[in-house]
C-alpha atoms as an extended CHARMM CRD file, in Angstrom:
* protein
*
       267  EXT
         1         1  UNK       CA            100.1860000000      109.5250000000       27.6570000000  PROA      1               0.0000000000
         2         2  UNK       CA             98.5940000000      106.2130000000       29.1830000000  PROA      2               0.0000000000
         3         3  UNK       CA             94.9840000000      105.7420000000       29.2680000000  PROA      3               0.0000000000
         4         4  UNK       CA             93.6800000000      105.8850000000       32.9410000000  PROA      4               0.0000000000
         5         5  UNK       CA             92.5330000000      102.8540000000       34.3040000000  PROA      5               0.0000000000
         6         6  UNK       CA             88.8810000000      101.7650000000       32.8720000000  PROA      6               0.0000000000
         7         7  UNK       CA             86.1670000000      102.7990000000       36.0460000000  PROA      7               0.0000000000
         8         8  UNK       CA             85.1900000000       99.4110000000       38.1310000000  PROA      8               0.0000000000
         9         9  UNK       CA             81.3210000000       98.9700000000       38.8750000000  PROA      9               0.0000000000
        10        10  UNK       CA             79.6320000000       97.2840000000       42.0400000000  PROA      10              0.0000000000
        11        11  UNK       CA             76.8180000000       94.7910000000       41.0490000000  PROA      11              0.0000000000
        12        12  UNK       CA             74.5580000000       97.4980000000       42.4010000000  PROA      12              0.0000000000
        13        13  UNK       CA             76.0650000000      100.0860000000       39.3340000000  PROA      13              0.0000000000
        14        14  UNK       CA             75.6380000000       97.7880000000       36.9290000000  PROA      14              0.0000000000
        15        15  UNK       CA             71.7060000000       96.6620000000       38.1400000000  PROA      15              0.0000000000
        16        16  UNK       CA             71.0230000000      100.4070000000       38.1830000000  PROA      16              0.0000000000
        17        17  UNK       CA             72.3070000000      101.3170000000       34.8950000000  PROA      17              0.0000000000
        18        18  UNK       CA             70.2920000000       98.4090000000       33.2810000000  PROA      18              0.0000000000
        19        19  UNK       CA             67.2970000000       98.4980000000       35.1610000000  PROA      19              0.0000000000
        20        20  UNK       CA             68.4390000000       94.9410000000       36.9280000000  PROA      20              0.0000000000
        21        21  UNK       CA             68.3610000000       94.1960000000       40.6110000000  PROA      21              0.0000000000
        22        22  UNK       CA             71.1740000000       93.2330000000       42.1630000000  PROA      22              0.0000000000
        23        23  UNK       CA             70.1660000000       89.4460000000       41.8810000000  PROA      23              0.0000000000
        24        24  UNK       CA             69.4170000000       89.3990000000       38.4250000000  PROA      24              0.0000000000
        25        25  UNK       CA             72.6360000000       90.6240000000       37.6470000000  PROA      25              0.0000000000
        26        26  UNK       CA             74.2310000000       87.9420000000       39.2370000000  PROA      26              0.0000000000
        27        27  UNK       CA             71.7960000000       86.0880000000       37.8220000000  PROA      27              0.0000000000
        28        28  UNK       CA             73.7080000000       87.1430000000       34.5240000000  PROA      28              0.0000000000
        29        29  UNK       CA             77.0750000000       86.2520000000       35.3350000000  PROA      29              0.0000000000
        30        30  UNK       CA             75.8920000000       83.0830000000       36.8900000000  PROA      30              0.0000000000
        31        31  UNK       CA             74.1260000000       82.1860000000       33.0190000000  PROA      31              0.0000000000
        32        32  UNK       CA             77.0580000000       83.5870000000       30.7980000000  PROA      32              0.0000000000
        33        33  UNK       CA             75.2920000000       86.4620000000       29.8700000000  PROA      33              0.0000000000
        34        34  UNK       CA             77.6960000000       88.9380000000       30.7110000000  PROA      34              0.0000000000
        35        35  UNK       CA             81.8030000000       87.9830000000       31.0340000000  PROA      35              0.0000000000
        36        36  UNK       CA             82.6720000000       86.3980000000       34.7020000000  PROA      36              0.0000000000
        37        37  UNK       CA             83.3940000000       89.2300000000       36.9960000000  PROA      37              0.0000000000
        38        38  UNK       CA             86.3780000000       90.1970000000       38.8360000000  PROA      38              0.0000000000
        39        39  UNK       CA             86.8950000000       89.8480000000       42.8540000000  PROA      39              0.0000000000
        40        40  UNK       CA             87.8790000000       92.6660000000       44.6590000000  PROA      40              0.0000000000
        41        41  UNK       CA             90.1080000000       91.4700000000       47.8790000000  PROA      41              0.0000000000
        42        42  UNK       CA             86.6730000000       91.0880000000       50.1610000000  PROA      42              0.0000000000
        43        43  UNK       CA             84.9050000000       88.8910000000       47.3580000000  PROA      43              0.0000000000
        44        44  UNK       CA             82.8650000000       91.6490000000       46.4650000000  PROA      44              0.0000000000
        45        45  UNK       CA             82.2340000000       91.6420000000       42.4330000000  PROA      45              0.0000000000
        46        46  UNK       CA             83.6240000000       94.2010000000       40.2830000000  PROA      46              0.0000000000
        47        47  UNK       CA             82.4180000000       94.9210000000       36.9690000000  PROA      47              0.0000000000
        48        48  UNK       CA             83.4990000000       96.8240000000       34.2160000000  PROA      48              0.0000000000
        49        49  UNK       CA             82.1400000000       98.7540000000       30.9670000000  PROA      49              0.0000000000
        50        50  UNK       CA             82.2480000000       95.9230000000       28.7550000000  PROA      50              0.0000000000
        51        51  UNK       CA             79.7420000000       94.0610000000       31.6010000000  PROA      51              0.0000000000
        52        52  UNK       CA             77.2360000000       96.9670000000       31.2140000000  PROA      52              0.0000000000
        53        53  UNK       CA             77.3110000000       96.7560000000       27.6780000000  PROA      53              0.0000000000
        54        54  UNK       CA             76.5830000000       93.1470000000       27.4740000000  PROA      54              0.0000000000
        55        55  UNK       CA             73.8310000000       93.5380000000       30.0110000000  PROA      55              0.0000000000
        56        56  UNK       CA             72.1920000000       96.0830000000       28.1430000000  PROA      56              0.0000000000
        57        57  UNK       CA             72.5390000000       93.7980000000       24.6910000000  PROA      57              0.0000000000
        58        58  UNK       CA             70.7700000000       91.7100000000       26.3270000000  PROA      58              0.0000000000
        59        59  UNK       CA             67.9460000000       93.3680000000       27.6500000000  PROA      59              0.0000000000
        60        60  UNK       CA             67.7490000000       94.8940000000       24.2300000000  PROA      60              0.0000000000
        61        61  UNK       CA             67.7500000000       91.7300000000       22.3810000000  PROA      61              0.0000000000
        62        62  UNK       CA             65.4700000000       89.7450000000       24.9160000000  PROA      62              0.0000000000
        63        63  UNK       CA             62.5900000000       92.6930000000       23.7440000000  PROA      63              0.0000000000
        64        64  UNK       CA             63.4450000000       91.6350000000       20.1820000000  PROA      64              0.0000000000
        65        65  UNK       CA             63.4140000000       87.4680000000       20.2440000000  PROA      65              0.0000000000
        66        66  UNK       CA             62.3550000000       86.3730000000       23.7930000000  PROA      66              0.0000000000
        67        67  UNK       CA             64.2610000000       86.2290000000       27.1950000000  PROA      67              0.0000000000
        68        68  UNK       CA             64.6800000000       82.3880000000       26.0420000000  PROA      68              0.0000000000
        69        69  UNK       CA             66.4320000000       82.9120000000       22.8770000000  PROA      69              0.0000000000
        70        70  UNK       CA             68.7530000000       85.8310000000       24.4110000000  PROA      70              0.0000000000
        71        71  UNK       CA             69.8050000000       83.6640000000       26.8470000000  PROA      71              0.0000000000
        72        72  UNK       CA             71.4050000000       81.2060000000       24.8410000000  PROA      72              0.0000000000
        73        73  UNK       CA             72.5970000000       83.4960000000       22.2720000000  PROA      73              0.0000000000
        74        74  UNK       CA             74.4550000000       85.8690000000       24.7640000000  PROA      74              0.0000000000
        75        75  UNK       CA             77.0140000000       83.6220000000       25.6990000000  PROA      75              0.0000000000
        76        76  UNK       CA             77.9160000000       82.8460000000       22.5580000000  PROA      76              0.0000000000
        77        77  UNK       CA             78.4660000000       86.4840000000       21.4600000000  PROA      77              0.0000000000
        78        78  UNK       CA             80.1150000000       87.4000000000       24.0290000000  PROA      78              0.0000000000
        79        79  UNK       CA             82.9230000000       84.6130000000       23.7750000000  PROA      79              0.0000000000
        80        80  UNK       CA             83.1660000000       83.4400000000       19.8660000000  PROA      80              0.0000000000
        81        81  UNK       CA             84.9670000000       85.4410000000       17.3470000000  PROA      81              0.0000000000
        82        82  UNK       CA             83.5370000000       88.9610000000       15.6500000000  PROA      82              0.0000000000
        83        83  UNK       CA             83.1650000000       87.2690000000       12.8210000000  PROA      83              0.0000000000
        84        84  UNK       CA             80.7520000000       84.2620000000       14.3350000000  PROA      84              0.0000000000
        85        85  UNK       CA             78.8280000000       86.8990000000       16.3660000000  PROA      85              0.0000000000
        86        86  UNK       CA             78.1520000000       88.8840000000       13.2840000000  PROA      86              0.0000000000
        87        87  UNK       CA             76.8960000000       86.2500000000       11.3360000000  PROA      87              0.0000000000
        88        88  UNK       CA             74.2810000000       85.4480000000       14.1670000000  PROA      88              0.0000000000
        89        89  UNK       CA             72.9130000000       88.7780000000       14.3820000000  PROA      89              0.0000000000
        90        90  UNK       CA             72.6460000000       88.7950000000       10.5200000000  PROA      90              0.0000000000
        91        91  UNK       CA             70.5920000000       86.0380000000       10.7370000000  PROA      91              0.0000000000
        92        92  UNK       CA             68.4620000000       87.2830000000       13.6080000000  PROA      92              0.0000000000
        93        93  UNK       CA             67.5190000000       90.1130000000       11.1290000000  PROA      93              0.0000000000
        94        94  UNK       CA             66.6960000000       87.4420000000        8.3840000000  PROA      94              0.0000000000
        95        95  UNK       CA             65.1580000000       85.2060000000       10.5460000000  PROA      95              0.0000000000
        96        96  UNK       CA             61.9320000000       88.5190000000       11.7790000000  PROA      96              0.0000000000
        97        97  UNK       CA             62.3090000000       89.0390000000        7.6420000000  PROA      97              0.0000000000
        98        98  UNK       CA             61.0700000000       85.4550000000        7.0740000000  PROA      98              0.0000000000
        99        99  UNK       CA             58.4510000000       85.2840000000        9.5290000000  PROA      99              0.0000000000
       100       100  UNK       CA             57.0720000000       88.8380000000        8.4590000000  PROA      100             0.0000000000
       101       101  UNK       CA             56.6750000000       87.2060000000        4.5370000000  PROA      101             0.0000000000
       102       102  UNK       CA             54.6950000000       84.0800000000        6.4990000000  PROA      102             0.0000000000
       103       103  UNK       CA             52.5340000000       86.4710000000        8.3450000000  PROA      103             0.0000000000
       104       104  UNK       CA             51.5110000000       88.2960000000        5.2890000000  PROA      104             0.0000000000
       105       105  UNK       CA             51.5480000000       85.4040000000        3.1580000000  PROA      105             0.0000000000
       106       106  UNK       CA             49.2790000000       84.0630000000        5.7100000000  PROA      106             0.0000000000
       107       107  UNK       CA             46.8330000000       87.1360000000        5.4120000000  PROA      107             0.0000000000
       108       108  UNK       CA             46.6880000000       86.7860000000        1.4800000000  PROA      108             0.0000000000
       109       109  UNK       CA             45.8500000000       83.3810000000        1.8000000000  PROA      109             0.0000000000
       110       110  UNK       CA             43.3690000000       84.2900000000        4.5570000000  PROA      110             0.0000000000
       111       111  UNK       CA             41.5060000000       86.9640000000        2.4230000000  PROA      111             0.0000000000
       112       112  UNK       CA             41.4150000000       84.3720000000       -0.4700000000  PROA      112             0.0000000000
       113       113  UNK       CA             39.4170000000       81.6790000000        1.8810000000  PROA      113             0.0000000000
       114       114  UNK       CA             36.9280000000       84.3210000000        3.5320000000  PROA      114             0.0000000000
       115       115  UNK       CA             36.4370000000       85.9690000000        0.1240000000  PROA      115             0.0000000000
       116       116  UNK       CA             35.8610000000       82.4480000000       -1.5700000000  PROA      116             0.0000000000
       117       117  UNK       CA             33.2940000000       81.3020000000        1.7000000000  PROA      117             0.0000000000
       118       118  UNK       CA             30.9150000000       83.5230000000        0.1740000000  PROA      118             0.0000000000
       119       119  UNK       CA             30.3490000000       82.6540000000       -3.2560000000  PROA      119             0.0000000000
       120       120  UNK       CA             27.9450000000       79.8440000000       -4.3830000000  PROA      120             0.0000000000
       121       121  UNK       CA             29.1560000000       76.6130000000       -3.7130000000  PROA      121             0.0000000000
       122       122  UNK       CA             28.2970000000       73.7080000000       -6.2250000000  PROA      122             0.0000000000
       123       123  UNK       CA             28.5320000000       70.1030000000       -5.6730000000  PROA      123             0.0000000000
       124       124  UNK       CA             30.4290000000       69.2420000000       -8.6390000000  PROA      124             0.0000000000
       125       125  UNK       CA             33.3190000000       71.6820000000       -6.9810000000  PROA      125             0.0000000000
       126       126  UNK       CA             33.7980000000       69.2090000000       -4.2450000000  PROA      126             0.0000000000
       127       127  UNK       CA             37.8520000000       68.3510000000       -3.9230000000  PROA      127             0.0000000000
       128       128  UNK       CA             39.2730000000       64.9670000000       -3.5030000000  PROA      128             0.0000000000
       129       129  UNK       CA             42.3130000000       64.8560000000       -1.0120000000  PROA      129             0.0000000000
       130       130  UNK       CA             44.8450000000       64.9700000000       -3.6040000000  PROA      130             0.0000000000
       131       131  UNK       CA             43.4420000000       68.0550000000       -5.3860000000  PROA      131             0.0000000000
       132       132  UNK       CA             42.3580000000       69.9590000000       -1.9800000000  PROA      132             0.0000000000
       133       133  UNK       CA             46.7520000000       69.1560000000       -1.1560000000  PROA      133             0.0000000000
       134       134  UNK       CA             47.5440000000       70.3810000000       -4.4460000000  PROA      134             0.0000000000
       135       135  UNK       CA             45.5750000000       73.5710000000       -4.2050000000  PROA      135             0.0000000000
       136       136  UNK       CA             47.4800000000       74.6230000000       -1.1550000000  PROA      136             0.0000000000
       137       137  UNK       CA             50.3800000000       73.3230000000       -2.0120000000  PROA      137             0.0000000000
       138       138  UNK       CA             50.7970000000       70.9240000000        0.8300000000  PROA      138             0.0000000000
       139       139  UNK       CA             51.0170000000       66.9070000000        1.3320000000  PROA      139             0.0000000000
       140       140  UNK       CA             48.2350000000       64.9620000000        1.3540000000  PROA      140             0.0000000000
       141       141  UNK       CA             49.1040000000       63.4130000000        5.0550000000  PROA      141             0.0000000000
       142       142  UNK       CA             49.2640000000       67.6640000000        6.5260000000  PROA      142             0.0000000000
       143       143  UNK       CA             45.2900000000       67.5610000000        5.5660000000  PROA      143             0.0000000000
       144       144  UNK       CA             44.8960000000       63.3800000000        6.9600000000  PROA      144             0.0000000000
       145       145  UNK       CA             46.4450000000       64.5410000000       10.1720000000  PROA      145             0.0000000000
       146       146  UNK       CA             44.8380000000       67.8610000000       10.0850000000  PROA      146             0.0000000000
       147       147  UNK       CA             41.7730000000       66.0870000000        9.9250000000  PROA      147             0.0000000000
       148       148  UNK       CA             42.7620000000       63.9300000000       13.0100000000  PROA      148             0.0000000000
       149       149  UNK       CA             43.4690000000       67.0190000000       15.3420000000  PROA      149             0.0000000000
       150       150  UNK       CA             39.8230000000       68.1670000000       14.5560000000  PROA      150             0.0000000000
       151       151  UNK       CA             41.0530000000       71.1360000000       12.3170000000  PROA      151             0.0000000000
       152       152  UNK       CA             39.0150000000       70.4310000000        8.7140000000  PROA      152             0.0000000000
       153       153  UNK       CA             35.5170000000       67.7180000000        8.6480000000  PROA      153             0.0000000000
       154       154  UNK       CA             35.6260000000       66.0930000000        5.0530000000  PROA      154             0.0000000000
       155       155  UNK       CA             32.7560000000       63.9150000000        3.8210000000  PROA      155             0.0000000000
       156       156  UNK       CA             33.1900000000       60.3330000000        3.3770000000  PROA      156             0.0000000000
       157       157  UNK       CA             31.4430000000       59.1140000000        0.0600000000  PROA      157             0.0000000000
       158       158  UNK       CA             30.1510000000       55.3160000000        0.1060000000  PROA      158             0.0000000000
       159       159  UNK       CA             33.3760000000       54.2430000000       -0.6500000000  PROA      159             0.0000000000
       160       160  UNK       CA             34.8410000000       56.0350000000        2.4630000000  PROA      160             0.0000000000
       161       161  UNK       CA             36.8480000000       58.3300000000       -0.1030000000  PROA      161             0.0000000000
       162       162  UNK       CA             37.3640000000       62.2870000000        1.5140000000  PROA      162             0.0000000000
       163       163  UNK       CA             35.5810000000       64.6860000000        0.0000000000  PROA      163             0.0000000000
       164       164  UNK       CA             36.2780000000       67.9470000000        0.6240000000  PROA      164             0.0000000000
       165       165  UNK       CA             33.0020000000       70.5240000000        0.4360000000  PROA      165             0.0000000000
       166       166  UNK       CA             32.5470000000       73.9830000000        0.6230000000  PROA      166             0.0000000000
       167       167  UNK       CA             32.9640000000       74.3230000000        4.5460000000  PROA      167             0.0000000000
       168       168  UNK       CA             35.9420000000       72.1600000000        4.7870000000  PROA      168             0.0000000000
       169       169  UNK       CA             37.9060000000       73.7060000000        1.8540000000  PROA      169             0.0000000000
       170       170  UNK       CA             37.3650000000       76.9430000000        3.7390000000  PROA      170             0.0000000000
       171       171  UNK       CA             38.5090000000       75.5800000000        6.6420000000  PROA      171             0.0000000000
       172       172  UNK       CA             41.6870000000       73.7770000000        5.1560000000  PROA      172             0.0000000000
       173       173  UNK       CA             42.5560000000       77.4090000000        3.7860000000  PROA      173             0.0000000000
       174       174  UNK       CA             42.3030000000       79.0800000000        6.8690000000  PROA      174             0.0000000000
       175       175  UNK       CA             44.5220000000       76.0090000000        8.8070000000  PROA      175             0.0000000000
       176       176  UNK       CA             47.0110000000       76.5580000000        5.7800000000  PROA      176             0.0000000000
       177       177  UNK       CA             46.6860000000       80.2940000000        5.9100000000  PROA      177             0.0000000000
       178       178  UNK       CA             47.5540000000       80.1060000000        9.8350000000  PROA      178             0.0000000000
       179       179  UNK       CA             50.2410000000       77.2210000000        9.9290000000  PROA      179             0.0000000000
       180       180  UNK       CA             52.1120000000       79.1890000000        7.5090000000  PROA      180             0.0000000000
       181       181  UNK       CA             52.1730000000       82.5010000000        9.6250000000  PROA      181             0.0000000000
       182       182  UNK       CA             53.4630000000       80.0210000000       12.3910000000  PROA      182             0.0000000000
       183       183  UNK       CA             50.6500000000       79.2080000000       14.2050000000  PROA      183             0.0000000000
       184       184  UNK       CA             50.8280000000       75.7750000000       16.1480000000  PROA      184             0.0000000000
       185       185  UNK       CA             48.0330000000       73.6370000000       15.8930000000  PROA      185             0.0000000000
       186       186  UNK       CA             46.2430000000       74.4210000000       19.7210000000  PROA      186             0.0000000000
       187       187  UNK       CA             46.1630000000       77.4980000000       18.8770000000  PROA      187             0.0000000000
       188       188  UNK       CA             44.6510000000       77.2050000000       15.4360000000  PROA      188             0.0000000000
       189       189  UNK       CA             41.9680000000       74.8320000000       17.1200000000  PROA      189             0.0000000000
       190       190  UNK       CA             41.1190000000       77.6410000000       19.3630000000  PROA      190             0.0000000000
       191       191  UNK       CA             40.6720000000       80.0050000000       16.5120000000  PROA      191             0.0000000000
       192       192  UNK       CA             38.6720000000       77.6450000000       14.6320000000  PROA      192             0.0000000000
       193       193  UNK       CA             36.3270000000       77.1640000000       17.5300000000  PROA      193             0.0000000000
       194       194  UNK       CA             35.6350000000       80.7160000000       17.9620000000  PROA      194             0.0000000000
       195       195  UNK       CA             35.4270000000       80.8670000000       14.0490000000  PROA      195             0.0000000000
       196       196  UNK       CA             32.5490000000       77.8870000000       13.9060000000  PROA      196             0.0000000000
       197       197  UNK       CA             30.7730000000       79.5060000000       17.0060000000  PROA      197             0.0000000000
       198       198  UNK       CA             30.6880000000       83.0120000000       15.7510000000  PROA      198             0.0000000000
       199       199  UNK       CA             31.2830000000       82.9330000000       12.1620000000  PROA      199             0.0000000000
       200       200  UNK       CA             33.6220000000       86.1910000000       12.7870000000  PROA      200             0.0000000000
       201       201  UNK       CA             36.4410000000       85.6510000000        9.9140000000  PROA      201             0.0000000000
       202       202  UNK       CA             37.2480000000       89.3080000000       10.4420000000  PROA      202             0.0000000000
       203       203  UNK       CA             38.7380000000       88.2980000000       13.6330000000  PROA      203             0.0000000000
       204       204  UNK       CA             41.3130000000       86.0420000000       12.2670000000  PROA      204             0.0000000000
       205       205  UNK       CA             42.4560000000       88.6170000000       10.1820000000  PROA      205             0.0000000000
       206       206  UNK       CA             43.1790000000       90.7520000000       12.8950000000  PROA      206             0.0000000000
       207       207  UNK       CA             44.5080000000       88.3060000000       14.9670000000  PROA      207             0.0000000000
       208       208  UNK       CA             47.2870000000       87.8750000000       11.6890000000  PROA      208             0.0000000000
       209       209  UNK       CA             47.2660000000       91.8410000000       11.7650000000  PROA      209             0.0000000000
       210       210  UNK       CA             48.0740000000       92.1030000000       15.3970000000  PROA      210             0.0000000000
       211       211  UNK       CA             51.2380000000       89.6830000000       15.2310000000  PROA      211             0.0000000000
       212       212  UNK       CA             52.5040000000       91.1720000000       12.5610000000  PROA      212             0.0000000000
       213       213  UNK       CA             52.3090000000       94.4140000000       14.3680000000  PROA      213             0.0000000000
       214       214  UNK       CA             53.9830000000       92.2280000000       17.2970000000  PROA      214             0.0000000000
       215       215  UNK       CA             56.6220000000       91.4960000000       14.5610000000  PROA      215             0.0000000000
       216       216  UNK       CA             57.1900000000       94.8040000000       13.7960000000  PROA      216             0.0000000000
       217       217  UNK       CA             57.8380000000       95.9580000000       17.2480000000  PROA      217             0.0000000000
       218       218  UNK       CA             60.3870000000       93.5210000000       17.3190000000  PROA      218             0.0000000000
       219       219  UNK       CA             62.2110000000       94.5400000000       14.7910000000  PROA      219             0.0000000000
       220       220  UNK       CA             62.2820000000       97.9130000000       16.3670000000  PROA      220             0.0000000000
       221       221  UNK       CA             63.9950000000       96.4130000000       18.9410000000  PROA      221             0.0000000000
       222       222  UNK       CA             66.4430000000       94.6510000000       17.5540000000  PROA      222             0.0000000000
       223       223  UNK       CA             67.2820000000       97.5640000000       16.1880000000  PROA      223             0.0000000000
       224       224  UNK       CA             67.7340000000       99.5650000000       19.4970000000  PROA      224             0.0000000000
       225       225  UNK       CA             69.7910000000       96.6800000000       20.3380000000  PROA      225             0.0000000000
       226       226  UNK       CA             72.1680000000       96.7740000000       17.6440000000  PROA      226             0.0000000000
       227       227  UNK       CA             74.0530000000       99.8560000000       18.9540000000  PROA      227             0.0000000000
       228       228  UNK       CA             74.6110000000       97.3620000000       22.4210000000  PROA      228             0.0000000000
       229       229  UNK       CA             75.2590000000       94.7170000000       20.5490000000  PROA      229             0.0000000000
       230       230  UNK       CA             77.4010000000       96.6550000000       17.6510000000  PROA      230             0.0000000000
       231       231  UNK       CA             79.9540000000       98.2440000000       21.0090000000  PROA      231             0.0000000000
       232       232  UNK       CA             80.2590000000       94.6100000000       22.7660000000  PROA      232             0.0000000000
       233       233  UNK       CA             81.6720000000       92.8390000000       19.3930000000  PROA      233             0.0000000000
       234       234  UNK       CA             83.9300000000       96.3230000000       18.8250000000  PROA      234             0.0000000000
       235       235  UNK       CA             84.8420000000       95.7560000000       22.3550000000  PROA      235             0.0000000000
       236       236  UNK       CA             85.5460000000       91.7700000000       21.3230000000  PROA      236             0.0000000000
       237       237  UNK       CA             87.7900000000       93.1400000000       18.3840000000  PROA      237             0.0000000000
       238       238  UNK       CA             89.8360000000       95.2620000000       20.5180000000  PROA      238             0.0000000000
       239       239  UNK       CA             90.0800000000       92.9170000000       23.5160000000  PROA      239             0.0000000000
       240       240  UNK       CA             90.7470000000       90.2900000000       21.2210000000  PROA      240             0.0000000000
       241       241  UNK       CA             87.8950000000       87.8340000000       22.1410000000  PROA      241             0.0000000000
       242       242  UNK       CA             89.0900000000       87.9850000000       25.9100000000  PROA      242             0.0000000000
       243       243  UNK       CA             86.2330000000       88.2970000000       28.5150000000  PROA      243             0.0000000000
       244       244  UNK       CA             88.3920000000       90.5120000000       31.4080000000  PROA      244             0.0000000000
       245       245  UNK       CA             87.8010000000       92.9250000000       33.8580000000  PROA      245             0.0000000000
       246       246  UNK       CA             89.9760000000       95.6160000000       35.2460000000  PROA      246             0.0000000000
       247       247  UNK       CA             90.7490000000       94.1270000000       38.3380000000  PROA      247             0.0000000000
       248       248  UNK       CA             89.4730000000       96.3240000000       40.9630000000  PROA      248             0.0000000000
       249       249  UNK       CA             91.3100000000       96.8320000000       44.3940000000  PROA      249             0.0000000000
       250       250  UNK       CA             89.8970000000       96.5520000000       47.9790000000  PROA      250             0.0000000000
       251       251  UNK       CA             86.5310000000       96.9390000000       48.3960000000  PROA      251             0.0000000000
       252       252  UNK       CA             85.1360000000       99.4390000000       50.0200000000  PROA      252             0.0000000000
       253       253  UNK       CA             81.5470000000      101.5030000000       50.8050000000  PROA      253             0.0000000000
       254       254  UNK       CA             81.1960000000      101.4930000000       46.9950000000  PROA      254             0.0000000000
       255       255  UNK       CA             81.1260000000       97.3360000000       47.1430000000  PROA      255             0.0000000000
       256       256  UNK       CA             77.8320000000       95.1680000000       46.3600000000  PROA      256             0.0000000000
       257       257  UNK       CA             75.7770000000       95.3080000000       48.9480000000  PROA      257             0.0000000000
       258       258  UNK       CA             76.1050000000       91.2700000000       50.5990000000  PROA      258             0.0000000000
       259       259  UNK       CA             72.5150000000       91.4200000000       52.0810000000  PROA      259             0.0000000000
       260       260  UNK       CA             71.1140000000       92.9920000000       48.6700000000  PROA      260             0.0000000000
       261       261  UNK       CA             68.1620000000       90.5190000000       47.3360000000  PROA      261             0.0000000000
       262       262  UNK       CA             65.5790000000       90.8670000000       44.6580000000  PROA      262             0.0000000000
       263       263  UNK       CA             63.7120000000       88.1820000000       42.5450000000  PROA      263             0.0000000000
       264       264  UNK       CA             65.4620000000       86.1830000000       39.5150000000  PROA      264             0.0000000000
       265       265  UNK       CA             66.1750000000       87.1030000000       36.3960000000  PROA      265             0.0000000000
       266       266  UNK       CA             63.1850000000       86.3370000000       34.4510000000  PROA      266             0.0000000000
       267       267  UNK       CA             64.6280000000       83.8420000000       31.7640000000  PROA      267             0.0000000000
């Protein structure tokens, strides 16, 4: 017994099933997000399963790793071999692990510099550049050009050496602390504003606490998308990398609807 033909789908089917509009799932085809779509004899397009389940991948994924990073990724799943796609998503997994050992490397190193703020500070404890660097394990020239974005305030002795007190050693920790859970430098300069204005160390630590629970959410999500994602490279397999349709036969009342419009895809 033959399989019956696989169900064609207007561009309207395929927004609804997805929670798309009808633009944004041309919007899809148009970006290589989901395989090219087949033209019914009146030019209307006509989509298949394999089309819903990539636009649902990628839906999925864009909650896990940004609309940005789906975007380019999609394409390339969709069209390379089972073997390359799998080896992507692996490292999309490793990639949230990573990041979630900066973040709470990040909040260790964060506890250590507010705990240390409070104890009593001695002059003889003041760092040179070169033992501040080794201390946090980073180059000397991270602290020279942290120092030039505003981030840490060393001393200058008579000899216009840095020395590094109590106030900036805190502050180096907390800049090291931050650009190792991934933090960019504008934003650290933000949080060191509000830290010098208010004195609220607390609040970094719940700023760290809040994207990790940010990163956790996305791993959620990934997961949710890995049942999408696990049918469209079993679909790959079978088809045997080819990106086809079942060509659909004169439209009809069931065809896209031409004067349909609704905002972009938000990419």
């Amino acid at each position: 017994m033959s399989n019956p033909p696989e169900r064609v789908r207007s561009t309207a089917e395929i927004g609804r099933s997805v929670g798309y509009s009808v633009q944004q799932v041309r919007d899809l085809e148009r970006l290589g997000i989901i395989p090219p779509a087949v033209r019914a004899a009146n030019g209307y397009r006509r989509y298949g399963a394999r089309h819903e389940t990539a636009a649902r991948a990628y839906r999925e994924l864009a909650a896990a790793i940004g609309p940005v990073a789906a975007r380019a990724l999609m394409p390339m799943l969709i069209r390379s071999s089972v073997e390359r796609a799998a080896e992507r998503v692996d490292a999309l997994h490793a990639d949230l692990a990573d990041e979630r050992s900066r973040l709470r490397e990040a909040l260790r190193g964060l506890e250590v510099a507010v705990s240390d703020a409070d104890d009593v500070f001695d002059d003889a404890d003041e760092m040179t550049v070169g033992e501040l660097a080794q201390a946090l394990g980073v180059r000397t020239s991270a602290l020279r050009h942290w120092e030039r974005e505003g981030l840490i305030r060393p001393m200058r002795d008579g000899r216009s050496a840095r020395r590094y007190g109590s106030g900036a050693i805190t502050e180096a920790r907390v800049v090291a602390a931050l650009r190792s859970g991934g933090y960019g430098i504008p934003a650290i300069t933000r949080i060191l504003e509000e830290l010098r204005a208010h004195g609220e160390n607390g609040g970094l630590q719940s700023i760290l606490a809040a994207r990790l629970d940010a990163l956790t959410r996305r791993s959620v999500a990934l997961l949710a998308a890995a049942g999408s994602l696990h049918a469209l490279l079993a679909d790959t397999e079978r088809a045997g990398g080819a990106d086809t349709a079942t060509p659909a036969g004169a439209g009809g009342p069931g065809g896209e609807d031409p004067a349909a419009s609704a905002p972009r895809l938000d990419v």
